[in-house]
PALUM-132770 format. One record per atom (N, C-alpha, C): x, y, z; residue number from 1. Coordinates in pm, whole numbers. Last residue first. Layout:
px,py,pz,n
X,Y,Z,NUM .
...
END
This chain:
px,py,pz,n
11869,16497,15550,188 .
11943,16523,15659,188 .
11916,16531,15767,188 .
11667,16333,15341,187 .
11668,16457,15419,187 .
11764,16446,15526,187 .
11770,16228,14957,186 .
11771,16228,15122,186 .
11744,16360,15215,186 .
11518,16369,14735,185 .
11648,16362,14776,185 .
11634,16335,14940,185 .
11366,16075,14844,184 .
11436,16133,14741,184 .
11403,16246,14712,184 .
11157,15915,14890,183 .
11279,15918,15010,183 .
11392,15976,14931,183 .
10981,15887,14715,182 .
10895,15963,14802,182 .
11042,15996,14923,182 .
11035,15665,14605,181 .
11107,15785,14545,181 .
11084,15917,14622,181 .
10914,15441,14702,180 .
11054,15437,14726,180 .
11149,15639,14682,180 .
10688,15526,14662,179 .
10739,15450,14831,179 .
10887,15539,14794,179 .
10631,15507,14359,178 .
10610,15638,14452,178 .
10683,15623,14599,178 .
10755,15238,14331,177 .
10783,15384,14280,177 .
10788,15483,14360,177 .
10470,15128,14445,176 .
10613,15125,14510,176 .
10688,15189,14495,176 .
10255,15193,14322,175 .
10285,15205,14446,175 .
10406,15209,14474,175 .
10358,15104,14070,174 .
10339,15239,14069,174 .
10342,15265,14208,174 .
10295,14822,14138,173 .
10454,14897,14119,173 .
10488,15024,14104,173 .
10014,14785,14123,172 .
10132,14790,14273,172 .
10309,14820,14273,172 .
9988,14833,13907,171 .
9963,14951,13992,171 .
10036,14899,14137,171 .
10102,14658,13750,170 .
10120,14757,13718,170 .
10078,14858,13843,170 .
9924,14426,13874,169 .
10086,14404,13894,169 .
10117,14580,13906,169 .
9657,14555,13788,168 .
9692,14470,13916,168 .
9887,14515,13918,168 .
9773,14484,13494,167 .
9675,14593,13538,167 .
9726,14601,13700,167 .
9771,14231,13449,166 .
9917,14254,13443,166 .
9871,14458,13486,166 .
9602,14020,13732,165 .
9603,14078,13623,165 .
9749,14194,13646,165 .
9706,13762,14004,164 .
9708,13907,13924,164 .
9724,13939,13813,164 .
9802,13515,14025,163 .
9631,13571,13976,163 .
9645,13702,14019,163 .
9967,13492,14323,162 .
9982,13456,14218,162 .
9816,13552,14160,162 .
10194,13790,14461,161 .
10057,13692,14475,161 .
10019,13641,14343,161 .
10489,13869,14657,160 .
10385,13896,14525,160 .
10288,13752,14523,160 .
10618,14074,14897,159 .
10559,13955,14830,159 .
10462,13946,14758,159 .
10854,14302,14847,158 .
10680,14300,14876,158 .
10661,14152,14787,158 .
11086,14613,14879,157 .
11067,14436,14856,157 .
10938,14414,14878,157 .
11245,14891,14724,156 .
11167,14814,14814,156 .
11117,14667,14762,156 .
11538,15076,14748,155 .
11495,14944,14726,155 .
11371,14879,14815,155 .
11735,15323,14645,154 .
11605,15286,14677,154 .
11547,15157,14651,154 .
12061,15474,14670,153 .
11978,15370,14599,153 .
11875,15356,14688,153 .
12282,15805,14524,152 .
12181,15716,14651,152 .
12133,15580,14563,152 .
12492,15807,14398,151 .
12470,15861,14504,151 .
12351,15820,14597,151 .
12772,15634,14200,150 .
12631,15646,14270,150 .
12656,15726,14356,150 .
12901,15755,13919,149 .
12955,15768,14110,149 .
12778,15744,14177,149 .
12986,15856,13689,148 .
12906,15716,13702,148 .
12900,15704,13856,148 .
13110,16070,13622,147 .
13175,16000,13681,147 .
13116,15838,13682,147 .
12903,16246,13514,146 .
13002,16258,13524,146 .
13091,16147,13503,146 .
12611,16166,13648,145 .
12662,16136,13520,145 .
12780,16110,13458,145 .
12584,16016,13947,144 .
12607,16109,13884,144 .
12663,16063,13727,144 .
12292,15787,14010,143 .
12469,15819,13981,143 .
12492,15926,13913,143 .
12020,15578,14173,142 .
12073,15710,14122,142 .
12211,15806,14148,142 .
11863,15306,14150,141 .
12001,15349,14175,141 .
11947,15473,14069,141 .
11627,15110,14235,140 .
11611,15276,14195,140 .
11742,15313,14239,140 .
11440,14803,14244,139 .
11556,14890,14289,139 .
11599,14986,14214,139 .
11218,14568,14408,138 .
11239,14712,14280,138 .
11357,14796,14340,138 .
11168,14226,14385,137 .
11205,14366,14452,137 .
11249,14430,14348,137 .
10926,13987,14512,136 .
10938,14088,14391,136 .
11012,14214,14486,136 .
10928,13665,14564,135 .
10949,13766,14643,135 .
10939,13897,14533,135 .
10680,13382,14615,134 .
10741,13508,14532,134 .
10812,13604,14592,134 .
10752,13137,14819,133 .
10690,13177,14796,133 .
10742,13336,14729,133 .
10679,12803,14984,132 .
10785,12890,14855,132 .
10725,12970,14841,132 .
10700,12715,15319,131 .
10641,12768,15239,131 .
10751,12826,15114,131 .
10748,12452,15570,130 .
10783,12541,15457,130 .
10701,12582,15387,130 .
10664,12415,15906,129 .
10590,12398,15771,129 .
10673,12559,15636,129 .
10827,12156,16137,128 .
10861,12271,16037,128 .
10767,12281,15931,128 .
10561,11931,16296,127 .
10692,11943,16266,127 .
10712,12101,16176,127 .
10317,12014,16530,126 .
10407,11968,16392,126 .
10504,12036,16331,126 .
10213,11973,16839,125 .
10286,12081,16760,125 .
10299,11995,16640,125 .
10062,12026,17122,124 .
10106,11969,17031,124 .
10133,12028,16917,124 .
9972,12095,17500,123 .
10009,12113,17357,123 .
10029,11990,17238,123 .
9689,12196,17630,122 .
9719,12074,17610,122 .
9842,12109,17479,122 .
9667,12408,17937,121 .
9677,12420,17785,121 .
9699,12254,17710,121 .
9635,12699,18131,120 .
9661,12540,18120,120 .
9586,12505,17973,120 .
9563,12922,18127,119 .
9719,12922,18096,119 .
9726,12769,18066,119 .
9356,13013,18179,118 .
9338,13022,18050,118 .
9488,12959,18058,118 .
9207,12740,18460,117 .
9208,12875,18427,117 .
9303,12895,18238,117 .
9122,12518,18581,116 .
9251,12552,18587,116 .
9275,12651,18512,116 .
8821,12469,18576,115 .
8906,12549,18717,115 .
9063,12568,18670,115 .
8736,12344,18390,114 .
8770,12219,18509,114 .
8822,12335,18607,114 .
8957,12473,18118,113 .
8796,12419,18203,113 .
8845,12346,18354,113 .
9071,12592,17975,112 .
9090,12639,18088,112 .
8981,12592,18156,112 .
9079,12576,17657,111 .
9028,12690,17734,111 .
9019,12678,17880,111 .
9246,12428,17413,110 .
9174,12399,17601,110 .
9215,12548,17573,110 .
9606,12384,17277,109 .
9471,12395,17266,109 .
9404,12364,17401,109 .
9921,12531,17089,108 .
9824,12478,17209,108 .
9704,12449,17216,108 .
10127,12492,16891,107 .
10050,12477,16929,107 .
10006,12448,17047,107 .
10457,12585,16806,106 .
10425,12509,16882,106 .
10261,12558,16938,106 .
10566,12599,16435,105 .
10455,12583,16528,105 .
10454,12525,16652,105 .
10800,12715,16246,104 .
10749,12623,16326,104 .
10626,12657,16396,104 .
10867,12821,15895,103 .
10837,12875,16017,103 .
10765,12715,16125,103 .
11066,12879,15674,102 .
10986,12781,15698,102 .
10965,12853,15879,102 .
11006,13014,15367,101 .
10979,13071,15424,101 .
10918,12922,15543,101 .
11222,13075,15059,100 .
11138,12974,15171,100 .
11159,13034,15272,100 .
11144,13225,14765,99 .
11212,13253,14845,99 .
11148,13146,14933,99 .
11223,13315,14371,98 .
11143,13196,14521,98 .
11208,13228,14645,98 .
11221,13651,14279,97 .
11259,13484,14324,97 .
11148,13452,14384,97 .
11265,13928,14088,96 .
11149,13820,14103,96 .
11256,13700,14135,96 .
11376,14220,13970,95 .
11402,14085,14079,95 .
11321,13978,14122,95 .
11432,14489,13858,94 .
11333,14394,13912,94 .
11370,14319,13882,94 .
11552,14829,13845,93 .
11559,14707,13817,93 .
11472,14652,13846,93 .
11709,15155,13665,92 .
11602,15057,13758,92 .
11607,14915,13717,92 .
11870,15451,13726,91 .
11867,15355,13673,91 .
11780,15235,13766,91 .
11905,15781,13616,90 .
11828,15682,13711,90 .
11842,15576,13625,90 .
12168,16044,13702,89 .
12100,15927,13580,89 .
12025,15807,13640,89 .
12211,16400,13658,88 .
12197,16217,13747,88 .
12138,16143,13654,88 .
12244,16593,13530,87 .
12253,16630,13619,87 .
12350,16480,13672,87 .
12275,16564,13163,86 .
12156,16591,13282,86 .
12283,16579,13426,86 .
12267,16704,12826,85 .
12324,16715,12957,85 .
12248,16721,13046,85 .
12099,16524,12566,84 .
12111,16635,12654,84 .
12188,16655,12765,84 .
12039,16288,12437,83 .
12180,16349,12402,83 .
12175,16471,12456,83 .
11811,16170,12576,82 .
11911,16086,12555,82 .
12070,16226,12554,82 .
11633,16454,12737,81 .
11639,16352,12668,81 .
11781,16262,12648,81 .
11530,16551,13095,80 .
11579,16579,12974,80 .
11599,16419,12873,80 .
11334,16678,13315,79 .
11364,16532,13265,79 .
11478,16624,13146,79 .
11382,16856,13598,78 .
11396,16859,13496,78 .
11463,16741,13424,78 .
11222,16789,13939,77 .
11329,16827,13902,77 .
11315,16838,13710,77 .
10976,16707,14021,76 .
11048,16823,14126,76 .
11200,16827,14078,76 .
10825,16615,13877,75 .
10740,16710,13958,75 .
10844,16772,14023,75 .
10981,16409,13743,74 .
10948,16554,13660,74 .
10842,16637,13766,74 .
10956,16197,13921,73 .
11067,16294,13907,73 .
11065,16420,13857,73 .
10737,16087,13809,72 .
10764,16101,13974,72 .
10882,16226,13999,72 .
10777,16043,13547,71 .
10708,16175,13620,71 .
10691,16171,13759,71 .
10969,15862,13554,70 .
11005,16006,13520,70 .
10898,16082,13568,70 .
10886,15632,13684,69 .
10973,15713,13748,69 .
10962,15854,13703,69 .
10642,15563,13525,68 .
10609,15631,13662,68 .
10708,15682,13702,68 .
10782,15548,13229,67 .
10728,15629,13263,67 .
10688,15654,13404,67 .
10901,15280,13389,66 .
11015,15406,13327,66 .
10920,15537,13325,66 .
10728,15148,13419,65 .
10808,15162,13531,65 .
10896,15271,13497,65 .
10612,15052,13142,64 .
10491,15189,13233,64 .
10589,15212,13396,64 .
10846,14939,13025,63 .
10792,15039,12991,63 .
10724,15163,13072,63 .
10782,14690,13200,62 .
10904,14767,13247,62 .
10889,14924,13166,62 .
10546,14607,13140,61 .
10556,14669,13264,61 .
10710,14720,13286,61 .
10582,14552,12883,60 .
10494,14666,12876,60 .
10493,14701,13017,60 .
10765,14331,12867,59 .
10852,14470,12852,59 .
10733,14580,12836,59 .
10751,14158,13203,58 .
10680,14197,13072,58 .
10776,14359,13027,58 .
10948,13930,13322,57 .
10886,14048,13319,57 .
10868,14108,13168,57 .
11149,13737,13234,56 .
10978,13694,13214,56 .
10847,13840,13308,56 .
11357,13812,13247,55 .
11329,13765,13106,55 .
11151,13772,13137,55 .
11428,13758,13554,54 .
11388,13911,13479,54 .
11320,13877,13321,54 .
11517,13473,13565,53 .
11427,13543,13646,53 .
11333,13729,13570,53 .
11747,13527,13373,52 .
11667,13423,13350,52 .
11536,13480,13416,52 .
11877,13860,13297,51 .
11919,13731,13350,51 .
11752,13651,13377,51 .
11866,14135,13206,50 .
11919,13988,13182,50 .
11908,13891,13181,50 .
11699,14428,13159,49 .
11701,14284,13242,49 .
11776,14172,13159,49 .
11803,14691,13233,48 .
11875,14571,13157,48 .
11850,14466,13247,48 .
11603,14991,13108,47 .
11634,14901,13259,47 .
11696,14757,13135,47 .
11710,15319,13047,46 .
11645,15142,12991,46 .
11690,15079,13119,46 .
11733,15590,13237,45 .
11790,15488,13127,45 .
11710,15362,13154,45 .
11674,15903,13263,44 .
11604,15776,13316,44 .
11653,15664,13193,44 .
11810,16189,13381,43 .
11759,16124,13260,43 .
11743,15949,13328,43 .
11780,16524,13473,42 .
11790,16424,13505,42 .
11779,16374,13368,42 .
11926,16820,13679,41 .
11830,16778,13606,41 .
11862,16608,13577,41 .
11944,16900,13970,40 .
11852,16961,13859,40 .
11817,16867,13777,40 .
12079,16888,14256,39 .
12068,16786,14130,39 .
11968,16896,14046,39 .
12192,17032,14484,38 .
12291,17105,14358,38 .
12238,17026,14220,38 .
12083,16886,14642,37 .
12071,17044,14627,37 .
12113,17094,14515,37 .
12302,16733,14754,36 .
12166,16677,14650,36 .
12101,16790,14633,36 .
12591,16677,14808,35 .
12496,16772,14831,35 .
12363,16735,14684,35 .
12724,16416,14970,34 .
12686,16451,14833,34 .
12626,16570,14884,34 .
12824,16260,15193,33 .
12894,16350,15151,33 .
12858,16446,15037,33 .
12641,16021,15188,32 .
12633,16159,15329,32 .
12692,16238,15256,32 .
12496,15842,14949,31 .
12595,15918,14971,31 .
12615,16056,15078,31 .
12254,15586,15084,30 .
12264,15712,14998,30 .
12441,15820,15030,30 .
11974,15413,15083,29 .
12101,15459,15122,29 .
12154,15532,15033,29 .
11647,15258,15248,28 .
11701,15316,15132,28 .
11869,15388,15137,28 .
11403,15040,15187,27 .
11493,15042,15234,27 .
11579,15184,15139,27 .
11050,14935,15245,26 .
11155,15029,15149,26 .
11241,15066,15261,26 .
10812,14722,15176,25 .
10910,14731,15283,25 .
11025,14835,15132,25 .
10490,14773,15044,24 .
10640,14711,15007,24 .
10720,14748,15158,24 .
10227,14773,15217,23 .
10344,14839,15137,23 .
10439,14782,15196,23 .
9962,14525,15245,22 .
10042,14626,15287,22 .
10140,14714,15178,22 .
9806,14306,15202,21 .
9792,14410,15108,21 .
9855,14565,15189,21 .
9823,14181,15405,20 .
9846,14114,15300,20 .
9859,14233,15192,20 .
9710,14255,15663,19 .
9852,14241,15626,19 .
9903,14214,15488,19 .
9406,14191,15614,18 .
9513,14373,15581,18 .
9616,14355,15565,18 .
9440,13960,15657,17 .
9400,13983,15515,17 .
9462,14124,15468,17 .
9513,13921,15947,16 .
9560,13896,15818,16 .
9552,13956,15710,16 .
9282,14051,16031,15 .
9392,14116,16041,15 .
9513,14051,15911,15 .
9070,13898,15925,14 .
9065,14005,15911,14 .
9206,14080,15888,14 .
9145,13679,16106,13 .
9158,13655,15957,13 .
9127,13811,15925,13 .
9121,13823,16337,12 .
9219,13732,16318,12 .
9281,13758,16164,12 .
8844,13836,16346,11 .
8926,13989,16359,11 .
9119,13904,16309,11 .
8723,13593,16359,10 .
8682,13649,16245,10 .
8778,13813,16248,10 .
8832,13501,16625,9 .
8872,13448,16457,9 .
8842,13538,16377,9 .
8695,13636,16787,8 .
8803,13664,16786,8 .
8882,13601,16654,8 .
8409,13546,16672,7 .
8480,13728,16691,7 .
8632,13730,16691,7 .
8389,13269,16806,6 .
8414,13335,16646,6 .
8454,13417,16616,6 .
8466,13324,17077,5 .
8607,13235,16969,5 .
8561,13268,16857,5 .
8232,13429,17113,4 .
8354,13516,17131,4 .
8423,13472,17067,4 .
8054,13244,17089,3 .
8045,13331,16981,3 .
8167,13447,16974,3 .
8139,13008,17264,2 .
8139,12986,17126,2 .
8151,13146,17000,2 .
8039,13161,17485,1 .
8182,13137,17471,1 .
8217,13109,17325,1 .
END
């Protein structure tokens, strides 16, 4: 009995651990009325981080975020430069908060001895356990030039872990990139 409760722990924490190193959650919306057929070509503008939270992204990872877009893009449409006529204009961001995360517990414990089988249970519980914890989201607005008229946006979210090299960081944003751009142009 002992060695089953380990098995079943040890697939537990297991399962966890995969959860942990999932993909971003990508959300994405987009103009019905547009014909995206008609985009060719493109240009990828400076990302404007501002504000307090953003300041402390590195400008060598917002750098290698500009290059993964464009050649995410340059496989299926035409980059062009600053004073060229493009099509759409990508624009990107990142978002780093705290976010709480309080979840309750009602605990049980007993395996069902004595004959009363797996349902009988002793409970006890503690109180609300909060957690703070990183949230990191990447967002991929794309507007016609023209007008400035968005037409679609791409946003995925993914909790971030402390002790990551800036290597580390860099490739899970390349992941996400790809997530999010991989839903571009919308399919009907």
């Amino acid at each position: 009995m002992r060695l089953i409760r380990l098995g079943v722990g040890l697939l537990l924490v297991l399962g966890l651990l995969a959860g942990c190193t999932s993909t971003p959650s990508v959300v994405t919306d987009y103009d019905p009325e547009y014909a995206f057929g008609e985009l060719n070509r493109f240009r990828v503008e400076l990302a404007e981080q501002d504000d307090s939270n953003s300041l402390l992204i590195s400008p060598f990872t917002l750098s290698h975020l500009q290059r993964v877009i464009e050649s995410q893009l340059a496989s299926r449409y035409q980059s062009v430069d600053e004073g060229e006529e493009a099509d759409f204009v990508v624009r990107y961001h990142i978002v780093v908060e705290d976010r709480l995360d309080v979840r309750s517990y009602d605990q049980r414990y007993g395996f069902g001895y004595y004959g009363y089988g797996p349902w009988y249970r002793y409970p006890y519980s503690y109180g609300p356990s909060p957690r703070v914890y990183r949230q990191g989201t990447l967002i991929v607005d794309i507007a016609r030039v023209e007008d400035n008229k968005p037409l679609w946006r791409g946003v995925a979210e993914q909790r971030l872990y402390d002790g990551l090299t800036p290597q580390e960081q860099r490739q899970r944003l390349s992941a996400a990139v790809t997530e999010v751009l991989s839903n571009f142009p919308p399919v009907r």
